[in-house]
N, C-alpha and C positions, 0 to 999 in steps of 0.2 A: 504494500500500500504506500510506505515512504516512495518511493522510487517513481510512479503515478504521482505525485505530489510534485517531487523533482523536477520529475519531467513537464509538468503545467508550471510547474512557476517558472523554468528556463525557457516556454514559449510554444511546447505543443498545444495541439488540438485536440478533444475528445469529444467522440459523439456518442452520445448515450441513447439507447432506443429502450421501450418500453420496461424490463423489468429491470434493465440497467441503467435507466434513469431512475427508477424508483433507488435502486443501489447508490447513488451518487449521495443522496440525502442523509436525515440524520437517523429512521427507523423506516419499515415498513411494520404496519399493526395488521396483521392477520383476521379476519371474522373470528375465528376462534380465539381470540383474546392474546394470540404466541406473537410476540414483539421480536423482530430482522433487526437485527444492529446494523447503520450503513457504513457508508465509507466516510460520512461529515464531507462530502468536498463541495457541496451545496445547500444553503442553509433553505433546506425541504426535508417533508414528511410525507407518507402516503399512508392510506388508512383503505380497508378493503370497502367498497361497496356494495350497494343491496343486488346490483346486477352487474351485468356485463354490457361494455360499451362498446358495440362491433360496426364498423361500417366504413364509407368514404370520408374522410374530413378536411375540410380546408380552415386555412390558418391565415389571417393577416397580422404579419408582424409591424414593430413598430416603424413607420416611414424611415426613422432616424437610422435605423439599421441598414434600409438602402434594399432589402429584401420584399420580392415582388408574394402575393399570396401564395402559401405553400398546400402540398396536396399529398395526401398521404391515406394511410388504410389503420386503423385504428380496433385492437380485440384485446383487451383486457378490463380487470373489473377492481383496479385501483382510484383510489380520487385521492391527488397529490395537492399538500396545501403549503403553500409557498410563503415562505418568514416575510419579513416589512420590508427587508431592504431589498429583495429578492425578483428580478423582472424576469415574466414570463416571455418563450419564445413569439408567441403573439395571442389575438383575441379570435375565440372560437367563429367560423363564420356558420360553418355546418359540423357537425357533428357534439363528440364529447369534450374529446383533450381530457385536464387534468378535472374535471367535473364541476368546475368554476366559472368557467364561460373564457379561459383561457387554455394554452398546451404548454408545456413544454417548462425549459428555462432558456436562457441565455443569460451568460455569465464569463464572457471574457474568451477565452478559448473553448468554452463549453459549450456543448449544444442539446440537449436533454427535452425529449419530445418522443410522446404515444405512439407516432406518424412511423409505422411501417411502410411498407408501398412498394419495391423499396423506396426508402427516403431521399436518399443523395439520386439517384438514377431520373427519380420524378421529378426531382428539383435544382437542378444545378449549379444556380443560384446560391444554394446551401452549401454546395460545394465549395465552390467558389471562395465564399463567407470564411469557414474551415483552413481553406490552402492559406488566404491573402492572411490571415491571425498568423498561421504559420510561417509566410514566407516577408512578412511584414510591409508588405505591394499588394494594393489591387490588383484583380488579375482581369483581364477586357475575358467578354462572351465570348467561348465559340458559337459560330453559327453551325445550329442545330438544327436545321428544319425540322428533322425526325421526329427528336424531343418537344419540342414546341407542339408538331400536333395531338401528342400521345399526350402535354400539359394540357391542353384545349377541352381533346376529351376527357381528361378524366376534371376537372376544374366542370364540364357542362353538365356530365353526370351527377357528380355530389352536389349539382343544384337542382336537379331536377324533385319533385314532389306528387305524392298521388299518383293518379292515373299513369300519368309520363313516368315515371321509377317502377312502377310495376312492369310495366308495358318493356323497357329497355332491360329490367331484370330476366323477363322472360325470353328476350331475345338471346342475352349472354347463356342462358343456362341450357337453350339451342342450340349454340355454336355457332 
């Protein structure tokens, strides 16, 4: 664990996805009452909740971060609660995230978010985000057509509602 510490404070990057974001923080509380001691290298808590939160979710982060809305696939049944000083990766647009109307964290080289998908693949942006902490440069876009239209769709899905989600669900589960 010292050595993960070392290496964040000399300037790596670390992305955390679902129960390894939950790990960054300072406990995970079990339903059954059994308390996860974490790593502290976030000052977060997750505590189990009554269900499970499965689906598509999109994320707008803070402008200030420079980060366009993220898009990601979301299945677990934590709700993480974020200390005072502590900013989340962004504000829920559709879905769960952390069960607060936010996901995630961001915290310096850290990136801590529900957002499977995969995550970096669906949003490169995030990538991007990750390298430039690391390499201490912005790094310019590649152009991506590919990626772009596979953000498009999956960004037009996780808006979709009613009738239209059902209707496109039944298409996917046709092939």
């Amino acid at each position: 664990f010292r050595s993960l510490e070392q290496a964040l404070d000399a300037g790596a990057a670390l992305l955390a996805v679902c129960a390894g974001f939950q790990l960054i923080g300072h406990h995970y509380a079990a339903a059954g009452g059994r308390r996860m001691e974490g790593l502290g290298l976030v000052d977060l808590h997750t505590t189990a909740g009554p269900d499970r939160l499965i689906g598509e979710v999109l994320v707008a982060p803070d402008p200030a971060t420079g980060l366009p809305t993220i898009t990601g696939f979301e299945n677990h049944g934590g709700r993480t609660h974020l200390g005072p000083d502590t900013r989340p990766l962004g504000r829920v647009l559709h879905g769960g995230g952390n069960g607060d109307g936010t996901d995630g964290v961001l915290a310096g080289g850290i990136v801590g978010t529900y957002l499977h998908g995969p995550v970096l693949p669906r949003n490169p942006a995030l990538a991007d985000h990750l390298l430039a902490h690391v390499t201490g440069a912005a790094l310019a876009p590649l152009d991506e057509a590919v990626v772009e239209r596979y953000r498009a769709e999956r960004l037009g899905f996780a808006s979709l509602t009613g009738a239209a989600r059902r209707r496109a669900e039944r298409r996917l589960h046709r092939g």
